[in-house]
C-alpha positions as CSV (number, residue, x, y, z in Angstrom):
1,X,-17.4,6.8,-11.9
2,X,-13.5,7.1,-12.1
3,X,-13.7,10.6,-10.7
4,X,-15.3,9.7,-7.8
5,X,-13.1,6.4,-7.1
6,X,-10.3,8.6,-7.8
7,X,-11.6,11.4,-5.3
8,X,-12.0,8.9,-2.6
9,X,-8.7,7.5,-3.0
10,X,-7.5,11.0,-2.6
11,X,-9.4,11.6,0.5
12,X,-8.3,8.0,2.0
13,X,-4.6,9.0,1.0
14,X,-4.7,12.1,2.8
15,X,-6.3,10.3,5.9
16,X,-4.1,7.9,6.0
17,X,-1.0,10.7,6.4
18,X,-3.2,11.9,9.4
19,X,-3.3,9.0,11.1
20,X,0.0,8.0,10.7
21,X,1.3,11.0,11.6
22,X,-0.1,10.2,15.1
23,X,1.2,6.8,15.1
24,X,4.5,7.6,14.3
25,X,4.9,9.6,17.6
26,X,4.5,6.2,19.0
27,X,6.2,3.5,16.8
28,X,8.6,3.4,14.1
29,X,7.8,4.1,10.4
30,X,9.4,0.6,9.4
31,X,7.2,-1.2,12.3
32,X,4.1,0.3,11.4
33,X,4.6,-0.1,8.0
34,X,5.3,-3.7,8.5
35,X,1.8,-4.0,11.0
36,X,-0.3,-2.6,7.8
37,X,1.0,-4.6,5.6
38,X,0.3,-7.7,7.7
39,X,-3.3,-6.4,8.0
40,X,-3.6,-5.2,4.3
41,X,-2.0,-9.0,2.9
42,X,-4.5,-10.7,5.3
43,X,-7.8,-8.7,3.9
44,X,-6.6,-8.7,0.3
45,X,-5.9,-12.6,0.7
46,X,-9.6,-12.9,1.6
47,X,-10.9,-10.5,-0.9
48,X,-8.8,-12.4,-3.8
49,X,-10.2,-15.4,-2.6
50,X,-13.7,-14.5,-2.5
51,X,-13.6,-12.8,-6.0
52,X,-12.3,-15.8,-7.9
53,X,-9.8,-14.4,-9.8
54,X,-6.6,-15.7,-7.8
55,X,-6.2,-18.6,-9.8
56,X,-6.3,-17.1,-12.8
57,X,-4.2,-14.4,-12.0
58,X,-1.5,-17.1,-10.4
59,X,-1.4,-18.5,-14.0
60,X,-0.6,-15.3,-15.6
61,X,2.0,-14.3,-12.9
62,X,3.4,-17.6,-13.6
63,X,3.5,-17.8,-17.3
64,X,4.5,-14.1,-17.8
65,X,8.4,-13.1,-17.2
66,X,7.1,-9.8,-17.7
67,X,4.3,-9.9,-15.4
68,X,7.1,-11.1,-12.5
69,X,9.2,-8.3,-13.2
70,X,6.4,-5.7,-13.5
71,X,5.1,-7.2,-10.0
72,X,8.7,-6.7,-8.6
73,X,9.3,-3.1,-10.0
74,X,6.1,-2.2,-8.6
75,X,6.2,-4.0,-4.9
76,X,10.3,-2.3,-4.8
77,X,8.3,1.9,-5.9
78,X,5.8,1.1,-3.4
79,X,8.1,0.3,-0.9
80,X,10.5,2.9,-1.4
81,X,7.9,5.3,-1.4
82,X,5.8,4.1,1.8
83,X,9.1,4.2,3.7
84,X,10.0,7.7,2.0
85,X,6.7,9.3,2.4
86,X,6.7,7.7,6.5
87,X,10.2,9.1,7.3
88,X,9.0,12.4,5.5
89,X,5.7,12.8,7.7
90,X,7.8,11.5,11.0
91,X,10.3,14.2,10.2
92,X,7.9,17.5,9.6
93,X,4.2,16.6,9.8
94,X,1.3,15.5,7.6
95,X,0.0,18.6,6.1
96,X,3.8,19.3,4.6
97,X,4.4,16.1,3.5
């Protein structure tokens, strides 16, 4: 099953480039960025919620220094490389990047 979610990911990753390549003729990398993130923090809000496992999870966050940090490192790499991998795309093109 991993291969397949794995797969998909891939396919949705490339996908994504695509269509931001597109948008990025339009709008700047930081704005759109900033627009999906909006719309992913809204869905994943709901999706948290509707699983159950936000409370749980809030205590773990909360109890765990290294949980925090973990969750900083990794929200400060995924940043860095949204806004590397936009600028890269708005510079040459999708397929290169």
């Amino acid at each position: 099953m991993w291969i397949i979610l794995a797969t998909l990911a891939s396919m949705f990753w490339g996908l994504v480039y695509v269509i931001d390549e597109q948008i990025y003729k339009h709008i700047s990398v930081p704005t759109t960025l900033a627009i999906h993130t909006a719309i992913t923090a809204l869905i994943l809000t709901i999706v948290v919620y509707f699983s159950g496992s936000y409370k749980a999870d809030f205590e773990t966050v909360m109890s765990s220094q290294r949980v925090v940090w973990l969750l900083v490192a990794g929200t400060i790499a995924l940043v860095a490389a949204e806004l590397l991998i936009g600028f890269s795309i708005s510079a040459k093109n999708a397929t290169l990047a």
